[in-house]
N, CA, C and O atoms as a Tripos MOL2 file, in Angstrom:
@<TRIPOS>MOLECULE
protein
  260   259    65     0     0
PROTEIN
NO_CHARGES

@<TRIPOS>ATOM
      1 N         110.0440   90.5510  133.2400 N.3       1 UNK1
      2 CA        108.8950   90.2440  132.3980 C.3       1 UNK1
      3 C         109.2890   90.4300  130.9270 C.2       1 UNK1
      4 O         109.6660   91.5110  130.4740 O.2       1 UNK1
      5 N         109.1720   89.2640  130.1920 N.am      2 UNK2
      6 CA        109.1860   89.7010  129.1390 C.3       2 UNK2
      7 C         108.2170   90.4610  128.0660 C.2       2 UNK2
      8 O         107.0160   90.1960  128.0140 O.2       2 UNK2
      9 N         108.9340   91.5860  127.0770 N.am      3 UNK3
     10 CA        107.8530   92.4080  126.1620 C.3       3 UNK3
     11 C         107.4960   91.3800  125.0480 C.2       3 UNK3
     12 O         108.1290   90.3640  124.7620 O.2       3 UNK3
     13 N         106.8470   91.6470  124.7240 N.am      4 UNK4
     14 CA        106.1240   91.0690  123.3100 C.3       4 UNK4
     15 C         106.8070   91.7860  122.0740 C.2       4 UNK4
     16 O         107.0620   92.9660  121.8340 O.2       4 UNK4
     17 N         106.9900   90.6570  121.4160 N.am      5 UNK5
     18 CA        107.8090   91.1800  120.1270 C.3       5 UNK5
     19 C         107.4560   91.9190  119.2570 C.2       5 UNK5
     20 O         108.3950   92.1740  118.5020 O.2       5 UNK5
     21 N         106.5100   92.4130  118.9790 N.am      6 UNK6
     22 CA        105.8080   93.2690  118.1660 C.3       6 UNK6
     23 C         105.6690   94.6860  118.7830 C.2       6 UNK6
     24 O         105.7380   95.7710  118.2050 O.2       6 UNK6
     25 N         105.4540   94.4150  120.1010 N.am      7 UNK7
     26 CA        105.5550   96.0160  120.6970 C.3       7 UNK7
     27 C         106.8910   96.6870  120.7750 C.2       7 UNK7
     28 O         107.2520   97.8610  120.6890 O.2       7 UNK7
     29 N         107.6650   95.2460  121.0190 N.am      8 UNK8
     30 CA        108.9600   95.7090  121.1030 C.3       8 UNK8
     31 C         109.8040   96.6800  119.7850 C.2       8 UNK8
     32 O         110.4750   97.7110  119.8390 O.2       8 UNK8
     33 N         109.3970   95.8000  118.6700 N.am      9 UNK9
     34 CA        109.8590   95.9620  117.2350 C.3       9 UNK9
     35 C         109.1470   97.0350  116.7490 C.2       9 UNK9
     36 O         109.7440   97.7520  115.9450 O.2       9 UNK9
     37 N         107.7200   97.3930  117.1160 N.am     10 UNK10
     38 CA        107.0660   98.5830  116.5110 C.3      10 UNK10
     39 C         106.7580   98.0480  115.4460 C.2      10 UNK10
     40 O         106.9020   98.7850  114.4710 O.2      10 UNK10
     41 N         106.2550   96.6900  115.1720 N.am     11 UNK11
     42 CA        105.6960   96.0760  114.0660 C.3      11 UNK11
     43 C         104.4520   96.2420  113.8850 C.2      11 UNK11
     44 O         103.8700   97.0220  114.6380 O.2      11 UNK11
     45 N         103.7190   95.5600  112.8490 N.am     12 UNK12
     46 CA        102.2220   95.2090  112.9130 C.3      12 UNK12
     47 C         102.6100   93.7630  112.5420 C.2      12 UNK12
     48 O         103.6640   93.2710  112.1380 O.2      12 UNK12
     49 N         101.4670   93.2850  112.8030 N.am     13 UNK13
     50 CA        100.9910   91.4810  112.4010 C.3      13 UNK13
     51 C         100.2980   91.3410  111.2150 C.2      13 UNK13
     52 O          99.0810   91.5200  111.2560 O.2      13 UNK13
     53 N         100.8800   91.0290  110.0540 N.am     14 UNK14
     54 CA        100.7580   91.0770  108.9250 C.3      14 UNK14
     55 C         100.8250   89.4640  108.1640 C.2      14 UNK14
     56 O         101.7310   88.6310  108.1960 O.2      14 UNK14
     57 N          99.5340   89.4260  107.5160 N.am     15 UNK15
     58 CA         99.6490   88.0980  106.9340 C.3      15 UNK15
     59 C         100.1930   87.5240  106.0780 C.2      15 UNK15
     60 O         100.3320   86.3020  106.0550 O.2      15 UNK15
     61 N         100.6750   88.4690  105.0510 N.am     16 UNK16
     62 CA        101.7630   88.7070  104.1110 C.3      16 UNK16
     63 C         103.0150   88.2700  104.5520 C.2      16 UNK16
     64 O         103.6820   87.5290  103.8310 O.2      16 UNK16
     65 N         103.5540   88.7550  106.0050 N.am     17 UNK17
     66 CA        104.6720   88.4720  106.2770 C.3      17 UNK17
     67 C         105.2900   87.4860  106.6970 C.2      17 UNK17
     68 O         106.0420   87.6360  107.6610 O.2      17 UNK17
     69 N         105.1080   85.9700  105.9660 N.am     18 UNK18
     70 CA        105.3070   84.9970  106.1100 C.3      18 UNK18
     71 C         106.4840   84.2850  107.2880 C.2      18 UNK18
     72 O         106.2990   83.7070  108.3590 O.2      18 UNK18
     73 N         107.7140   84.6290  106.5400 N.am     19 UNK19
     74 CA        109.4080   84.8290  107.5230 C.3      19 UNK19
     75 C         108.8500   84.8550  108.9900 C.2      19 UNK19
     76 O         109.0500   83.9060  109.7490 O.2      19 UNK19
     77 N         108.1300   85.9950  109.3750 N.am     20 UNK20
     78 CA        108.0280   86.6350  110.8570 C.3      20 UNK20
     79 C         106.5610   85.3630  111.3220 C.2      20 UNK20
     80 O         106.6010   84.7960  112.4130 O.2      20 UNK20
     81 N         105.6570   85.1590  110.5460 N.am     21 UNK21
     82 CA        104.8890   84.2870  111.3820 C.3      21 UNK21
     83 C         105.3040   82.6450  111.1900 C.2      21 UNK21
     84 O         104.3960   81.8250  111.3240 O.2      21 UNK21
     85 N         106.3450   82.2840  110.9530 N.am     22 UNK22
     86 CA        107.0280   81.3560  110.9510 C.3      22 UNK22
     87 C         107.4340   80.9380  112.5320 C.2      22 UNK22
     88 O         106.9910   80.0370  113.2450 O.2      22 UNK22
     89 N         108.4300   81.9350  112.7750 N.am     23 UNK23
     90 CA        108.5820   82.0390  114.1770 C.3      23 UNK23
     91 C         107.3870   81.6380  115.2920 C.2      23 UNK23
     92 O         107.5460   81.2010  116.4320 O.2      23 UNK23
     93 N         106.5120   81.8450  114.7900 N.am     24 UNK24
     94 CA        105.4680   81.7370  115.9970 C.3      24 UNK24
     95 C         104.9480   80.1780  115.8780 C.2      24 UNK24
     96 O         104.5280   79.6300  116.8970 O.2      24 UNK24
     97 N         104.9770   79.4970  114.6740 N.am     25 UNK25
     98 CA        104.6840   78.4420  114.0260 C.3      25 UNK25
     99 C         105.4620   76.8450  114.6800 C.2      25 UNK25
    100 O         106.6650   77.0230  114.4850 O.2      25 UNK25
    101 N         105.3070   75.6700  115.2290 N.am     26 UNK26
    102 CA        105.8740   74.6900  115.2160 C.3      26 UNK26
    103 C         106.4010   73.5800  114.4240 C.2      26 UNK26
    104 O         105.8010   73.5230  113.3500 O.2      26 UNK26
    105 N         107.1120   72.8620  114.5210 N.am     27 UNK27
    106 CA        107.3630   72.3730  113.3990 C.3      27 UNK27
    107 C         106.0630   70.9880  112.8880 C.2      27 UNK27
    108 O         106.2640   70.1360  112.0220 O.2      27 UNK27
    109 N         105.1620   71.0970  113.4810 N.am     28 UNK28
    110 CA        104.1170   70.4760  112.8530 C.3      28 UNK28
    111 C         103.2100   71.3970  112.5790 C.2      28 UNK28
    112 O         102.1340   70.8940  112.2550 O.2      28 UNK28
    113 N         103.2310   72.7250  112.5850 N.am     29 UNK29
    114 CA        102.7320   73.3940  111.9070 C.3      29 UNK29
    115 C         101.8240   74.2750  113.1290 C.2      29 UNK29
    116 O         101.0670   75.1510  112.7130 O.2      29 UNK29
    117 N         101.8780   74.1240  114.0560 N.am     30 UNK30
    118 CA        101.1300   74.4990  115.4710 C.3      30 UNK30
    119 C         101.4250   75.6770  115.7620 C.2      30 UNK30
    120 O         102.5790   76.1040  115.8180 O.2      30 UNK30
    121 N          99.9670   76.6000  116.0710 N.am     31 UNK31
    122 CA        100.7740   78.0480  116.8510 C.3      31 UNK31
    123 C         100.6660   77.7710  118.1940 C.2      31 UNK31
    124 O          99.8850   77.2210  118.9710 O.2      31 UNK31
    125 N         101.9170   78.4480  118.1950 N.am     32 UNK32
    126 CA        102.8970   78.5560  119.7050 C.3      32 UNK32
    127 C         101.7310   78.7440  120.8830 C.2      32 UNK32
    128 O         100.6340   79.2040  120.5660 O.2      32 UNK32
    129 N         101.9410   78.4740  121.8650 N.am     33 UNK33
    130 CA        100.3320   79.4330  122.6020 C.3      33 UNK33
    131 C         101.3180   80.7240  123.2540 C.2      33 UNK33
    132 O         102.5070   80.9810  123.0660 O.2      33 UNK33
    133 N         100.1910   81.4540  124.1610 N.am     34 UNK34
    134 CA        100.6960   82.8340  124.1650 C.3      34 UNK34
    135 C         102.1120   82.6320  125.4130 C.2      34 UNK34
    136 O         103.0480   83.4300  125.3650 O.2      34 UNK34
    137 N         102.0960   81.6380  126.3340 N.am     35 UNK35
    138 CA        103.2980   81.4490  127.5160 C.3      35 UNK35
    139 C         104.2250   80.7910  126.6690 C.2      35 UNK35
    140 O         105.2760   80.6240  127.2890 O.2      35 UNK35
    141 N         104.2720   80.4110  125.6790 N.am     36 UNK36
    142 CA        105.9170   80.1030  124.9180 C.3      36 UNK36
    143 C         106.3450   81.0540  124.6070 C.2      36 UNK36
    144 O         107.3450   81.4290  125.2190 O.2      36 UNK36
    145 N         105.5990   82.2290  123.0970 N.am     37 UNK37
    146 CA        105.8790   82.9730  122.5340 C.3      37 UNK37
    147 C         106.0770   84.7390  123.4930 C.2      37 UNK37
    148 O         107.0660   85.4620  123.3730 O.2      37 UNK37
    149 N         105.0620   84.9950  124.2230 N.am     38 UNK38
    150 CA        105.8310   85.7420  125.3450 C.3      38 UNK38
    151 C         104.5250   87.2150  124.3680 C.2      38 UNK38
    152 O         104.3780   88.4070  124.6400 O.2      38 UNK38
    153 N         104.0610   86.6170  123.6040 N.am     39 UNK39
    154 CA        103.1910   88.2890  123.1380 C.3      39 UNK39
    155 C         102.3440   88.7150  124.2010 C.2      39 UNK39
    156 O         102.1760   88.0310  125.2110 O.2      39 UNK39
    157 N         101.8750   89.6780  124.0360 N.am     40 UNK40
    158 CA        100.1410   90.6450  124.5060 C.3      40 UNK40
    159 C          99.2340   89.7380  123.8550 C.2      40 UNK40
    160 O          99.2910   89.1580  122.7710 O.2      40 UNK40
    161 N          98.2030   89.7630  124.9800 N.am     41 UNK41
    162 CA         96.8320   89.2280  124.5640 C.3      41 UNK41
    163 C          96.5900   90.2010  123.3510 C.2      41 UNK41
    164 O          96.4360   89.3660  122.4600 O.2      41 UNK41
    165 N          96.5010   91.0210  122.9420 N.am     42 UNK42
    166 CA         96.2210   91.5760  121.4100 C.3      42 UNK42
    167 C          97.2100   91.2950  120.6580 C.2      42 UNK42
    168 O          96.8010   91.2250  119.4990 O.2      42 UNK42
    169 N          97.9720   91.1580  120.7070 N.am     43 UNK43
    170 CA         99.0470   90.5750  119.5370 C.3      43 UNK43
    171 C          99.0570   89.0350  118.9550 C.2      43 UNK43
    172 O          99.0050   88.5210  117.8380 O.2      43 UNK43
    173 N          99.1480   88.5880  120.2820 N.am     44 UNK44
    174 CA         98.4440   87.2320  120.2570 C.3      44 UNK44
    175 C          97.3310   86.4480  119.0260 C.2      44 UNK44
    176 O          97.3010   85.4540  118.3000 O.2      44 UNK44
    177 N          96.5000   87.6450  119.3780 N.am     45 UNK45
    178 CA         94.5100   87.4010  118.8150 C.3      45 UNK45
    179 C          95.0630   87.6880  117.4230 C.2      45 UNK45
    180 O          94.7890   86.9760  116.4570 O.2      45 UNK45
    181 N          95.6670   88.5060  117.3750 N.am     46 UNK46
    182 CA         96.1740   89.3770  115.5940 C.3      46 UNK46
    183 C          96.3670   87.8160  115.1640 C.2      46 UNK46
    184 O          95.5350   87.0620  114.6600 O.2      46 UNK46
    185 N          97.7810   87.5570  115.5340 N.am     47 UNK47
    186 CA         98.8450   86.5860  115.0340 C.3      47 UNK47
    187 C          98.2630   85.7860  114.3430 C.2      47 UNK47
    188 O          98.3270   85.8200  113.1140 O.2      47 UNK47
    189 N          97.4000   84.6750  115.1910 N.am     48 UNK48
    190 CA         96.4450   84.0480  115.1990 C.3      48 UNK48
    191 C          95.4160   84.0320  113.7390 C.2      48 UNK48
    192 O          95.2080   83.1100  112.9500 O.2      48 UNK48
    193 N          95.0050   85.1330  113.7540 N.am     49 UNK49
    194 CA         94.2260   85.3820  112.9010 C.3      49 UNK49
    195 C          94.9290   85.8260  111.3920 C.2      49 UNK49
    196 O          94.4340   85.7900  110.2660 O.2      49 UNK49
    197 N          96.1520   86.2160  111.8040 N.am     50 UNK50
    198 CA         96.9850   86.4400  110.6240 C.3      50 UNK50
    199 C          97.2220   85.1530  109.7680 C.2      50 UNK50
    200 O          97.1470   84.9860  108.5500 O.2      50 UNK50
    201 N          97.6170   84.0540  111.0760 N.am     51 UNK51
    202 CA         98.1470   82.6990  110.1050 C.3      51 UNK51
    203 C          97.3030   81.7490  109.8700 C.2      51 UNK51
    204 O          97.7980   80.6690  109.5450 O.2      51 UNK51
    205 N          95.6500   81.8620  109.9670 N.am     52 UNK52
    206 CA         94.7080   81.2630  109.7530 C.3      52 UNK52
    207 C          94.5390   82.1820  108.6570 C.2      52 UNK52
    208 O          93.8750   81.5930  107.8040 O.2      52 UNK52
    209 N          94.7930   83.2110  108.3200 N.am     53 UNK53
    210 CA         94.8840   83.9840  106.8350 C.3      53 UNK53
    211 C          95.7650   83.4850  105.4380 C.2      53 UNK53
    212 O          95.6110   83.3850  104.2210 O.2      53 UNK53
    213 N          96.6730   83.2760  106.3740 N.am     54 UNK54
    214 CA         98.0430   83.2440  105.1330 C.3      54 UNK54
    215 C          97.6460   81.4930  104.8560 C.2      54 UNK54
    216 O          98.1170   80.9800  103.8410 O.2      54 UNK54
    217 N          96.8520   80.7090  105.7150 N.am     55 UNK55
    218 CA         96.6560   79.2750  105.2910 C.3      55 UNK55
    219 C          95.5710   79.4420  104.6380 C.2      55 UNK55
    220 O          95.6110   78.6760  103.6750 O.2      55 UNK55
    221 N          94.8820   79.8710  104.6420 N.am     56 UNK56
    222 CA         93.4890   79.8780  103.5880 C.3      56 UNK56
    223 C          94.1530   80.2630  102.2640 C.2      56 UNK56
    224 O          93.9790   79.7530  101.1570 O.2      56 UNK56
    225 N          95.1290   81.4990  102.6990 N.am     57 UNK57
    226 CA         95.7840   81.8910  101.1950 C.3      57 UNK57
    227 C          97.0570   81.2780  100.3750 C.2      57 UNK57
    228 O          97.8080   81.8530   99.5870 O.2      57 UNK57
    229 N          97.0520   80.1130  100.7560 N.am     58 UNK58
    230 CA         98.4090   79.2760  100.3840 C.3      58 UNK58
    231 C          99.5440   79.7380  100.8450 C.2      58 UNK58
    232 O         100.5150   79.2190  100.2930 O.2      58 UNK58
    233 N          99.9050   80.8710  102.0100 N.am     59 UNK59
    234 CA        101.0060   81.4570  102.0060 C.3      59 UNK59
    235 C         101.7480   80.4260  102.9840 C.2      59 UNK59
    236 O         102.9480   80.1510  102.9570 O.2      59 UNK59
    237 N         100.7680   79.9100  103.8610 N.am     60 UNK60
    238 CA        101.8140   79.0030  105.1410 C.3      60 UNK60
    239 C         100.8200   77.4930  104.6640 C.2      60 UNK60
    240 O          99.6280   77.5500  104.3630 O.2      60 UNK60
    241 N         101.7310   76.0890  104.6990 N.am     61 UNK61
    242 CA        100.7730   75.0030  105.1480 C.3      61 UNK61
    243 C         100.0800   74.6690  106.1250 C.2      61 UNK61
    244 O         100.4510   74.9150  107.2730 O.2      61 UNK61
    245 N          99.2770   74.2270  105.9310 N.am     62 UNK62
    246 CA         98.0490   73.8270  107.2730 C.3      62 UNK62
    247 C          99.1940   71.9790  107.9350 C.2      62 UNK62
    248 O          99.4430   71.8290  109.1310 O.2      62 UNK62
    249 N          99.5040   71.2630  107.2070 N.am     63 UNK63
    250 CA        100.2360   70.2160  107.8440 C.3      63 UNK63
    251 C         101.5300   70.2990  107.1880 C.2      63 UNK63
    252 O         101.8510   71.0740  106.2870 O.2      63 UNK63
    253 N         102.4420   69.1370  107.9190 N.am     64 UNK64
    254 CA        104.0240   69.0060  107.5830 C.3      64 UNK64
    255 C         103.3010   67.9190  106.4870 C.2      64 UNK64
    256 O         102.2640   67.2650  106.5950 O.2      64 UNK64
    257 N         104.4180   68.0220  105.2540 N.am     65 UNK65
    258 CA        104.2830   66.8650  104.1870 C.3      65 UNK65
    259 C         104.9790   65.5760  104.6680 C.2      65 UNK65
    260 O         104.9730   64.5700  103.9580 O.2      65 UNK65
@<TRIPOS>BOND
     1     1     2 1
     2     2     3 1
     3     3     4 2
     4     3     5 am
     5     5     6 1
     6     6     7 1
     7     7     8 2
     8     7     9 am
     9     9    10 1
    10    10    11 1
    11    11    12 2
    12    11    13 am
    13    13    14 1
    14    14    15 1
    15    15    16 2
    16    15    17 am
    17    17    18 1
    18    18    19 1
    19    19    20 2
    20    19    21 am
    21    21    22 1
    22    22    23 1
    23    23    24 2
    24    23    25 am
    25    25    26 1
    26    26    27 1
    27    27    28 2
    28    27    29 am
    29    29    30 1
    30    30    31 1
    31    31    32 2
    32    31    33 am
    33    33    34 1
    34    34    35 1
    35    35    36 2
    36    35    37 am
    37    37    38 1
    38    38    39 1
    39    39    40 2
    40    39    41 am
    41    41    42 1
    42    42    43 1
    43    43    44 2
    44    43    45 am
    45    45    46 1
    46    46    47 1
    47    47    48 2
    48    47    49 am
    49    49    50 1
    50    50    51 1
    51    51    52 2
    52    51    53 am
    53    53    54 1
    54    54    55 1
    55    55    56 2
    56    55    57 am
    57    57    58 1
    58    58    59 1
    59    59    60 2
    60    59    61 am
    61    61    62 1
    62    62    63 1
    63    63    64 2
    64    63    65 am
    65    65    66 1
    66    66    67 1
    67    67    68 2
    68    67    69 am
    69    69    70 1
    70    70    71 1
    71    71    72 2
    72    71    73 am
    73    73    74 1
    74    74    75 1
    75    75    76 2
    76    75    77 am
    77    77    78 1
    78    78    79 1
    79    79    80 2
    80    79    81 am
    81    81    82 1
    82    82    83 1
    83    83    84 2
    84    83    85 am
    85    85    86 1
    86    86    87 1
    87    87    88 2
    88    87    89 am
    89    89    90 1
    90    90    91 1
    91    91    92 2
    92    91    93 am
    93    93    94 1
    94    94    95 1
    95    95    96 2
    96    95    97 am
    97    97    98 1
    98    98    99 1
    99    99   100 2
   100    99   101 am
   101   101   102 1
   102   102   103 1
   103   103   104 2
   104   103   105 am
   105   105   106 1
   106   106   107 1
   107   107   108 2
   108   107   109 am
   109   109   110 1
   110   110   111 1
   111   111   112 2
   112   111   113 am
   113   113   114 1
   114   114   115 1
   115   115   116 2
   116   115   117 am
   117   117   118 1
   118   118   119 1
   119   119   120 2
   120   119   121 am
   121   121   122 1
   122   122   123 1
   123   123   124 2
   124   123   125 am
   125   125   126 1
   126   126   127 1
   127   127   128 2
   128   127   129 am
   129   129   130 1
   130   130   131 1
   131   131   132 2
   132   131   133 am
   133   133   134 1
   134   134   135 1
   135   135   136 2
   136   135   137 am
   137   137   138 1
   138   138   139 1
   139   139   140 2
   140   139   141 am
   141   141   142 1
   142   142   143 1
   143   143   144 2
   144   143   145 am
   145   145   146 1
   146   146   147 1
   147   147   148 2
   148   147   149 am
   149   149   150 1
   150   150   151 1
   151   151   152 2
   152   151   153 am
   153   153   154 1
   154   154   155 1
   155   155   156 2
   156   155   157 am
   157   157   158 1
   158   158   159 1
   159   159   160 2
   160   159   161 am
   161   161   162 1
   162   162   163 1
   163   163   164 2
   164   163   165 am
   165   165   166 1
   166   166   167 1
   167   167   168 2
   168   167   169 am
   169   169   170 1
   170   170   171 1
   171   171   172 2
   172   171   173 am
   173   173   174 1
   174   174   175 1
   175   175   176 2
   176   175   177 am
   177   177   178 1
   178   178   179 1
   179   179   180 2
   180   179   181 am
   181   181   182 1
   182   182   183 1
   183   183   184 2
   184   183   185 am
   185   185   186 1
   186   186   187 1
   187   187   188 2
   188   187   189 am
   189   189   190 1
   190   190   191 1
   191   191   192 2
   192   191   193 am
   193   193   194 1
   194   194   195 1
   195   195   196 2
   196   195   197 am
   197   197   198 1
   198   198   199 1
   199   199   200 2
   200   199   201 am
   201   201   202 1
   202   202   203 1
   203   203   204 2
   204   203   205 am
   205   205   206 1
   206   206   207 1
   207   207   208 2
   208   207   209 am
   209   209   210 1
   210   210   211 1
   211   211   212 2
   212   211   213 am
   213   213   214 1
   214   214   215 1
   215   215   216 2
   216   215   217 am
   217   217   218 1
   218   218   219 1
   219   219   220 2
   220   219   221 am
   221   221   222 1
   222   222   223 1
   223   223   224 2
   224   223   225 am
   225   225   226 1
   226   226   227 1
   227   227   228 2
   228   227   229 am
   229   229   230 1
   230   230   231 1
   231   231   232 2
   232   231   233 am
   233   233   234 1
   234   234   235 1
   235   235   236 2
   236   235   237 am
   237   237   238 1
   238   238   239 1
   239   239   240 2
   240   239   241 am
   241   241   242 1
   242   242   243 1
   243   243   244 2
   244   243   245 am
   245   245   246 1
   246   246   247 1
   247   247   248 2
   248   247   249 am
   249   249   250 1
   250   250   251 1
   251   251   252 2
   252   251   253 am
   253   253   254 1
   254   254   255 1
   255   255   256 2
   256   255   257 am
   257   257   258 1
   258   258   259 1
   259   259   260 2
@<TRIPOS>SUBSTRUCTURE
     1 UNK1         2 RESIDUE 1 A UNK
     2 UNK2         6 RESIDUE 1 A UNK
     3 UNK3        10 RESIDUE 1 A UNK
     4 UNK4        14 RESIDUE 1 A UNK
     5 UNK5        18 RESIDUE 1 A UNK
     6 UNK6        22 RESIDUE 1 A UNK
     7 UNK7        26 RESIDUE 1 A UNK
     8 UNK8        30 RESIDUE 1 A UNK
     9 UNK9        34 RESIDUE 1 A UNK
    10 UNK10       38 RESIDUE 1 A UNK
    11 UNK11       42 RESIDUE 1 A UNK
    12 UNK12       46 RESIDUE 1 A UNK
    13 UNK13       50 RESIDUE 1 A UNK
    14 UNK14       54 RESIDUE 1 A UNK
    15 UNK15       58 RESIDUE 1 A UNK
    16 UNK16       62 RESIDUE 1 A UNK
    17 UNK17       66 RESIDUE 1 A UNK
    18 UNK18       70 RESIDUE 1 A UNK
    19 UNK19       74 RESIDUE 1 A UNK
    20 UNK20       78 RESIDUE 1 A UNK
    21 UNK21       82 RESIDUE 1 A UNK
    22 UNK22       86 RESIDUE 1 A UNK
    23 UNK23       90 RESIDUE 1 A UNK
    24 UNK24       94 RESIDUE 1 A UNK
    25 UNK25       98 RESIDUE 1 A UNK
    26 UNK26      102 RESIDUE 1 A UNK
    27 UNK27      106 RESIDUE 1 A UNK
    28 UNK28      110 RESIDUE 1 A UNK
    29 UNK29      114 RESIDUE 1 A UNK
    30 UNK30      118 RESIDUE 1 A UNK
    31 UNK31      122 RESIDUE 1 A UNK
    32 UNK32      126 RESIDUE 1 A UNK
    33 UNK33      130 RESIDUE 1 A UNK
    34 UNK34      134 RESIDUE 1 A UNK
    35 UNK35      138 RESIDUE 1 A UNK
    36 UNK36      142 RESIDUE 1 A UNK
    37 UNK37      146 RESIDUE 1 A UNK
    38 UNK38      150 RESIDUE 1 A UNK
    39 UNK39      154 RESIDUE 1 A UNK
    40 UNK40      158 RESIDUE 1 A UNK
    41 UNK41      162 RESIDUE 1 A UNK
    42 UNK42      166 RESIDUE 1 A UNK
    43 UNK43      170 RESIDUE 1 A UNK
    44 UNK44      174 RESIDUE 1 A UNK
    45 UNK45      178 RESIDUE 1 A UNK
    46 UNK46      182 RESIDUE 1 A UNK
    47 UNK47      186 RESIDUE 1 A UNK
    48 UNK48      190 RESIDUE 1 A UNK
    49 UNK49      194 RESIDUE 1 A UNK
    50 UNK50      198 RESIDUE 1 A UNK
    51 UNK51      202 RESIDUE 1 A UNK
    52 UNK52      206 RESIDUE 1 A UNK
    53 UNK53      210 RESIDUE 1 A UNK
    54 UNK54      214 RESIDUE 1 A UNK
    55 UNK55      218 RESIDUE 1 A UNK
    56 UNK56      222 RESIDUE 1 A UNK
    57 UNK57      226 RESIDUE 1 A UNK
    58 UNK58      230 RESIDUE 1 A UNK
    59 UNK59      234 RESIDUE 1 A UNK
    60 UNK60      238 RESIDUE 1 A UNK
    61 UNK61      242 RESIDUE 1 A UNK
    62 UNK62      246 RESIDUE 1 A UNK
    63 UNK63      250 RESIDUE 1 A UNK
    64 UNK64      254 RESIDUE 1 A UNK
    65 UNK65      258 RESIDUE 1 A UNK
């Protein structure tokens, strides 16, 4: 079974942290769902809510140019 990367790493899900929610991101701009990326249903919900953060805040684009 795989762990979830955040439990694994002893991270938090941070919207700031652009680099790391990249990873979770597709290249049309899509989050991963939770059976690609391999998180916890709470890590998951964070993520989620992290990169619907960082797009309101100009940090990630909402589409590919």
């Amino acid at each position: 079974m795989n762990r979830c990367y955040f439990c694994q790493k002893n991270k938090q899900v941070d919207y700031k942290d652009v680099e790391t929610l990249k990873i979770f991101i597709s290249g049309q701009m899509k989050i991963y769902p939770r059976k690609k990326t391999g998180l916890c249903n709470s890590h998951q919900r964070k993520l989620k809510t992290a990169i619907k953060r960082a797009r309101v805040l100009g940090l990630l684009p909402f589409t590919v140019n």
